[in-house]
ZALUMVEX-70389 format. One record per residue (C-alpha): residue in one letter; chain; x negated, z, y. Coordinates in nm, 3 decimals. Layout:
# residues N
{node 'A','A',{X,Z,Y}} ...
***
This chain:
# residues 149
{node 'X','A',{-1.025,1.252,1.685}} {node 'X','A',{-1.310,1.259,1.393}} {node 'X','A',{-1.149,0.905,1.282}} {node 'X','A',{-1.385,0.595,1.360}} {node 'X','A',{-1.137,0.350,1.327}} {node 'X','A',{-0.921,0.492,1.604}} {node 'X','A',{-1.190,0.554,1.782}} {node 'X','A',{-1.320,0.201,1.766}} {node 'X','A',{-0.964,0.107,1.833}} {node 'X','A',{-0.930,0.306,2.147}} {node 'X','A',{-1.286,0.096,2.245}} {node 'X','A',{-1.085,-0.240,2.153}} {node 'X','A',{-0.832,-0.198,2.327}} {node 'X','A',{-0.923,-0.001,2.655}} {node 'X','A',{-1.275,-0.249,2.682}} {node 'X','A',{-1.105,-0.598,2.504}} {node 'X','A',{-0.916,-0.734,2.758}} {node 'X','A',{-1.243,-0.748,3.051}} {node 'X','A',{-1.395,-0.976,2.776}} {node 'X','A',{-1.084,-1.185,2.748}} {node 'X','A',{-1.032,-1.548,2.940}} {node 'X','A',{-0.675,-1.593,3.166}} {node 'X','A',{-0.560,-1.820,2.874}} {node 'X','A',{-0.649,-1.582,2.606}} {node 'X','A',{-0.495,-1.296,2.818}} {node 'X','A',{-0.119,-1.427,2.731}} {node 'X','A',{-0.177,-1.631,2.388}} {node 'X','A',{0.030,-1.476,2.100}} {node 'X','A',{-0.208,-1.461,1.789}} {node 'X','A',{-0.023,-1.325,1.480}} {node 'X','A',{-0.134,-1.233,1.177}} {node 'X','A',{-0.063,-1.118,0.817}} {node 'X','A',{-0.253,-0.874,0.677}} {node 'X','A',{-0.252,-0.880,0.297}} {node 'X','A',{-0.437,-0.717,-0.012}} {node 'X','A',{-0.429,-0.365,0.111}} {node 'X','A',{-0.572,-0.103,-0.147}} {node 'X','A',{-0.315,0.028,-0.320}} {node 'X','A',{-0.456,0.402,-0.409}} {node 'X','A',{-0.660,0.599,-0.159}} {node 'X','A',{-0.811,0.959,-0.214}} {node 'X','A',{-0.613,1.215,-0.051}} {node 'X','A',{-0.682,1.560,0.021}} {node 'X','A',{-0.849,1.749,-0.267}} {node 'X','A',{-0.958,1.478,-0.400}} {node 'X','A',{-0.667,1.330,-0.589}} {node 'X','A',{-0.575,0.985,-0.599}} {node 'X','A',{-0.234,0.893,-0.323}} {node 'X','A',{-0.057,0.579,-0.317}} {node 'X','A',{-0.168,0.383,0.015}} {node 'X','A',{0.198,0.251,0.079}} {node 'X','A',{0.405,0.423,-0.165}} {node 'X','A',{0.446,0.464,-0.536}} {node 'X','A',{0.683,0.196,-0.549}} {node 'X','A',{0.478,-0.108,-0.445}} {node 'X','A',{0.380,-0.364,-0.695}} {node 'X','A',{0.047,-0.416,-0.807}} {node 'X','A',{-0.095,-0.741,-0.756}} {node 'X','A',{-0.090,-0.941,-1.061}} {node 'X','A',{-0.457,-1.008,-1.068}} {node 'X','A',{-0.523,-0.660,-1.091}} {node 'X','A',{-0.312,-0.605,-1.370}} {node 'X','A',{-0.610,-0.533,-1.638}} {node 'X','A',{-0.769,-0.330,-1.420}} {node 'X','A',{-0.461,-0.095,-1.372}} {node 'X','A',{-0.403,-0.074,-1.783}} {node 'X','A',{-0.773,-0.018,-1.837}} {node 'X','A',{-0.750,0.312,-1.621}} {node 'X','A',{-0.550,0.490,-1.910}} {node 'X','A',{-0.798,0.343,-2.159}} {node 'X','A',{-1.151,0.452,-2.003}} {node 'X','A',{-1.148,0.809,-1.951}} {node 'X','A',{-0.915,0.794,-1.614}} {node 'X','A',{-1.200,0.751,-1.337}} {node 'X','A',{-1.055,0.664,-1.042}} {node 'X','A',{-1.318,0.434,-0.944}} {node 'X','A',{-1.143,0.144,-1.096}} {node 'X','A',{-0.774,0.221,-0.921}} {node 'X','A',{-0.971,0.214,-0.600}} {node 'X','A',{-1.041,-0.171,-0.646}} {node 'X','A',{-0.650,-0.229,-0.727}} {node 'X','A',{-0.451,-0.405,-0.483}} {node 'X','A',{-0.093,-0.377,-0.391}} {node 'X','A',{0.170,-0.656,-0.309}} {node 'X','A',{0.228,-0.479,0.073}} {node 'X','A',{0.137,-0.649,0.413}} {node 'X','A',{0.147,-0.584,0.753}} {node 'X','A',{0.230,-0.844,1.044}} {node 'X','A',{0.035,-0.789,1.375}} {node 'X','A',{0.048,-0.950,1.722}} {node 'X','A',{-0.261,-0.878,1.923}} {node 'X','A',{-0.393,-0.633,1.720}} {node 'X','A',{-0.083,-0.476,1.747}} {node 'X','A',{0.129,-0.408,1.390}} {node 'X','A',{0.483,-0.523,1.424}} {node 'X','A',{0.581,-0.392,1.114}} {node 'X','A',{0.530,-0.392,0.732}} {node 'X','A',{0.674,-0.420,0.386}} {node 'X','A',{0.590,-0.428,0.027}} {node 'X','A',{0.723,-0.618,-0.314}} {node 'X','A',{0.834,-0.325,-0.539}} {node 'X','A',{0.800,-0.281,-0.899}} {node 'X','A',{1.104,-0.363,-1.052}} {node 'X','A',{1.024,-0.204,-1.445}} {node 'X','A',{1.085,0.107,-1.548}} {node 'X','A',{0.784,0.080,-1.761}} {node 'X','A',{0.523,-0.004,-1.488}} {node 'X','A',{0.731,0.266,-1.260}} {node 'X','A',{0.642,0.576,-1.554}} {node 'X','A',{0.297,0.388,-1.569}} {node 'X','A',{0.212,0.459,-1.180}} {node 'X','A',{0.397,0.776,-1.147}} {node 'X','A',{0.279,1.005,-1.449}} {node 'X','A',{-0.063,0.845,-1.531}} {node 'X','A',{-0.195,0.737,-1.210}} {node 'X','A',{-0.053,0.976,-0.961}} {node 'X','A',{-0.040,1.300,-1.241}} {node 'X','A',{0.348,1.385,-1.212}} {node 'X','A',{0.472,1.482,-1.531}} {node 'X','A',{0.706,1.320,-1.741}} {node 'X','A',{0.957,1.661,-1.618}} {node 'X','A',{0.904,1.589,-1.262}} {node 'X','A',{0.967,1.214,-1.305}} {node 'X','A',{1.277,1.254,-1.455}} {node 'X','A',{1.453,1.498,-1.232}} {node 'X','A',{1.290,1.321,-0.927}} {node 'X','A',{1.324,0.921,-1.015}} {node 'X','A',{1.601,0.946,-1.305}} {node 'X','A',{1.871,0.764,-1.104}} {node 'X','A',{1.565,0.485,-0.980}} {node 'X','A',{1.396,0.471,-1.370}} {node 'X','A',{1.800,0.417,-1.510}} {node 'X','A',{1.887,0.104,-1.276}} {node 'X','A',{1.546,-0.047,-1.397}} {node 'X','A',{1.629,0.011,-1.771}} {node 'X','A',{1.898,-0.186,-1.687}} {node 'X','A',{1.718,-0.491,-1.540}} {node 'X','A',{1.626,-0.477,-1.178}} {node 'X','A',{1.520,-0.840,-1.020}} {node 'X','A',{1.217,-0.855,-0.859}} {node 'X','A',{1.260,-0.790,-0.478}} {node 'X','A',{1.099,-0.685,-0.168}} {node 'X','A',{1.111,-0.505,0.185}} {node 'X','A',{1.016,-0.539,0.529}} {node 'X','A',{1.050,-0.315,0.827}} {node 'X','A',{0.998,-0.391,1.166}} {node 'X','A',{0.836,-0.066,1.410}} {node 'X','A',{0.488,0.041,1.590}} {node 'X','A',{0.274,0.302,1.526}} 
***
């Protein structure tokens, strides 16, 4: 394909192991991957979630998700946003992933109509049953799935 990171993964991991020792041959390294971006540009140009609408923000990046709605909506700034999703990976390997999800209805509009563009129509007949249970109060909770690529 045209895509240099699986290219340069193909490289690591048809050329990796003739540069590995015996002992580092059958060690188990694991790791978490955190801090993934939590918008991407998609096709056309317009701004995709990275996980999915439903992941939480990271709280640092907090100001920098309000301040989209207050400076002329460049997407430059929900670029730098981060969302509370990781990945765990053996080996270079991902064993699966997950994501804290918002849990406010509030935040939940926020994402949906004025970062991703749905309007407030195609919110409600999509997310109604989702956007009522948070009105309600909806603890803040989590996922994790475990599957390979």
């Amino acid at each position: 394909g045209d895509d240099p990171c699986e290219a340069l993964g193909y490289v690591r991991s048809t050329f990796g192991p003739d540069f590995m020792t015996e002992d580092e041959k059958h060690k188990l390294d694991f790791l978490w991957i955190t801090d993934f971006p939590m918008f991407e540009v998609g096709a056309n140009q317009k701004l995709k979630c990275s996980h999915h609408p439903f992941t939480m923000p990271n709280a640092e990046d907090t100001v920098a998700l309000r301040d989209y709605a207050n400076k002329g909506n460049s997407i430059d700034g929900l670029l730098q946003i981060r969302g509370q999703s990781f990945d765990l990976v053996c080996n270079g390997i991902e064993l699966g992933g997950g994501s804290v999800r918002i849990h406010t209805e509030e935040l939940q509009r926020y994402i949906l109509e004025e970062c991703l563009g749905h309007t407030p129509e195609q919110v409600e007949a999509t997310f109604q049953h989702l956007l009522s249970a948070f009105s309600v109060g909806c603890p803040p909770h989590g996922g994790f799935a475990l599957g390979m690529d």
